[in-house]
N, C-alpha and C positions, 0 to 999 in steps of 0.2 A: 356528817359533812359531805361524804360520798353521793349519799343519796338525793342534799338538795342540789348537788351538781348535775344529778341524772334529771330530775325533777325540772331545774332551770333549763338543761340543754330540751328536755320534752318541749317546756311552753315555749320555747326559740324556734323551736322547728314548728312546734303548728300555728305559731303567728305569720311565722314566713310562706307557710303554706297558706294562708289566707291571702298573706300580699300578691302570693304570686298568681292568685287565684283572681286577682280585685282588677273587674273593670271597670270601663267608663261606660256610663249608663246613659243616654238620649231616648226623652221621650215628649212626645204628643199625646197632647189630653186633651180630648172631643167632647164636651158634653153640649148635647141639644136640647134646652125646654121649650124654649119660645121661639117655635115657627111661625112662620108668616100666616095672617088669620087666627084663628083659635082652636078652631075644630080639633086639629092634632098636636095642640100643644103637652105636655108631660111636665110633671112636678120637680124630678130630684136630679134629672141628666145631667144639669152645669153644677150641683153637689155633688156628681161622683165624680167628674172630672178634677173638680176641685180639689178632692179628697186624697185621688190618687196622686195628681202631682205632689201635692205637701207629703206624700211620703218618700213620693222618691226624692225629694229637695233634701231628705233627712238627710239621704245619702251624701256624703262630699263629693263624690267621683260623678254625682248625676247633673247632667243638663236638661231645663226643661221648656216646653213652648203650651202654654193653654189657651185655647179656643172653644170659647162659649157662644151660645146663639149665633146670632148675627154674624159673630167672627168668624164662624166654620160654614165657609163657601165651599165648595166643592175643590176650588183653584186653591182656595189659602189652606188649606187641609192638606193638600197632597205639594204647594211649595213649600209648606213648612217641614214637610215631612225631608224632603230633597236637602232644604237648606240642612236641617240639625242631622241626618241622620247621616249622607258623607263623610261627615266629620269622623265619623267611627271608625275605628284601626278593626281586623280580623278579632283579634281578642275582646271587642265591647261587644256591648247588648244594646239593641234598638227595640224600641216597644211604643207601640201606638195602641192607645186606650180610647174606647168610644162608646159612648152610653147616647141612646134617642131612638128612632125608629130604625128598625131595620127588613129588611126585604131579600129575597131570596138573589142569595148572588151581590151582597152588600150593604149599604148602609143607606141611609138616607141624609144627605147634609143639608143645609141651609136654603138653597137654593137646586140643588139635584142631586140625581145619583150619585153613591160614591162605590165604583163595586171592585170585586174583590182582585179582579184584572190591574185595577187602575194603583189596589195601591199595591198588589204583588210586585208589579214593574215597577212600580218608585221606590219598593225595599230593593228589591234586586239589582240597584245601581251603588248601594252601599258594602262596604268588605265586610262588615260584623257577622261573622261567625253565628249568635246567636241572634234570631226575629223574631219576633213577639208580639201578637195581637190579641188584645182583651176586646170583648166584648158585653157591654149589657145591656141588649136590645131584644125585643120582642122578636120570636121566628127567628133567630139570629143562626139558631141552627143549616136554615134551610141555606147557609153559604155554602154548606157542601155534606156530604154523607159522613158524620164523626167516624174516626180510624183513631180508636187508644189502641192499638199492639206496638205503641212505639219501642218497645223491649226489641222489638227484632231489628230495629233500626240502626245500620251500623253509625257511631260518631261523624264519620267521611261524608254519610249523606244527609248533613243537616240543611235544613233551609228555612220554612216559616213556622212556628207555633201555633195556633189558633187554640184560644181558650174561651169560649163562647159560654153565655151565662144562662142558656134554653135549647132544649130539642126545639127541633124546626116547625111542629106544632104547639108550643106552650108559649104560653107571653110572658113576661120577663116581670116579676112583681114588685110594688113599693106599696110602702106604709105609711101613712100619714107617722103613726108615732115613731119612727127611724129617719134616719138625716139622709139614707142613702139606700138605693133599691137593694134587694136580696143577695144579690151577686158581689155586689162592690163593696155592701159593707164584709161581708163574709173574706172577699180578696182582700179587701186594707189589713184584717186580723193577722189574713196568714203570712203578707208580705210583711208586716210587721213582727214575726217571729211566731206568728201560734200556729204556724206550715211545718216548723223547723223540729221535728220529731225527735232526730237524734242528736240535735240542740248543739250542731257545729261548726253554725254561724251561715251557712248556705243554704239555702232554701231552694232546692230543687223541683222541676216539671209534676214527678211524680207526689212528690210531698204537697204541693202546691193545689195542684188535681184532688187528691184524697179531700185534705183539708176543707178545701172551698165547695166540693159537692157534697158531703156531708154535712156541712152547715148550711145550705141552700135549702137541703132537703128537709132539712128539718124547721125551718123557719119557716118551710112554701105548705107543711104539711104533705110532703110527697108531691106535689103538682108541679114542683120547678127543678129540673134535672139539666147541670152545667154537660158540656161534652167537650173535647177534646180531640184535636187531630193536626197532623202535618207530618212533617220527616224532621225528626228529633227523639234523642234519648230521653228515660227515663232518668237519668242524671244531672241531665243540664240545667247548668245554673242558674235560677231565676233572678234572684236578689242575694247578696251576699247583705247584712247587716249589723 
């Protein structure tokens, strides 16, 4: 009897450690196929975007905004981003996900540039603690020179995530017989629990990183290498589930 006492008081304490753990999740989901003309159009960008929202919708605690084609103007991209991401207290997570072309120094939306200035300062008007930017675009690298030593990064000085799905010379690959380019279907896996190593319900930067570039790599045959960088822990929470 002793021992289911110890046992019940354990799973009490690491439910509540999850509660106290669980934020509220805001996210933007970007995907571009169909730009204007055809020449640059792409097959699976409004499936990744699709994909990733319905996972974070699994979530209860998550709010979401998707914008596909035509709907992801430069202006509605970055007011969507202002409207849902505000709403975030210190302790959420904001994460803008964007799959289509990309260009050094940002993205390419609907209608123009979208770079990395423009949407740093529209996270940087919300309190959430943790930021988060996925990307799965071609050269998506070339936003900036990837920095993984986030190990030396004290918690105090957190600010943007960037998890890009290509070094800044490789193109970002999709498959006719997959629903979703290399990178996203590989993120949906991990954000759905096959990140989660020590299997304790959060799913962290580092866990997240491994996961998803070892499944890249091996899908792209070596040619497609995800990178990482910002000021953030290897700890930080990505998805709780």
């Amino acid at each position: 009897m002793r021992m289911k006492r110890i046992l019940f008081s354990l799973i009490c304490i690491c439910l509540f450690s999850l509660q106290s753990l669980a934020q509220n999740i805001y996210l933007v989901s970007v995907g571009i196929a169909d730009y204007p003309g055809t020449e640059n159009d792409l097959t699976l960008p409004a499936k990744d975007a699709e994909t990733i929202q319905w996972i974070y919708q699994k979530n209860q605690k998550a709010e979401t905004i998707l914008l596909t084609d035509a709907q992801a103007t430069r202006s509605n991209v970055l007011s969507s981003m202002t409207r849902i991401f505000n709403k975030a207290s210190a302790k959420d997570i904001i994460v803008l996900f964007f799959s289509g072309h990309g260009y050094k120094g940002g993205f390419v939306g609907y209608d123009a540039m979208i770079t990395y200035q423009d949407i740093k300062k529209t996270m940087a008007k919300s309190a959430a603690k943790n930021k988060m930017i996925f990307a799965d675009a071609c050269f998506s690298g070339k936003m900036r020179e990837p920095r993984r030593n986030s190990s030396n990064i004290s918690p105090s000085s957190l600010k943007v995530m960037l998890f890009l799905s290509s070094r800044e010379n490789e193109v970002s690959i999709e498959s006719p017989s997959m629903k979703n380019g290399f990178f996203t279907a590989c993120l949906q896996r991990g954000l759905r629990g096959g990140a989660d190593v020590n299997r304790d319900r959060i799913i962290t930067a580092k866990e997240l990183f491994e996961f998803v570039s070892q499944g890249v790599k091996k899908l792209s045959r070596d040619k497609q290498h995800p990178v990482m960088w910002g000021k953030f822990s290897d700890s930080m929470p990505v998805m709780i589930w």
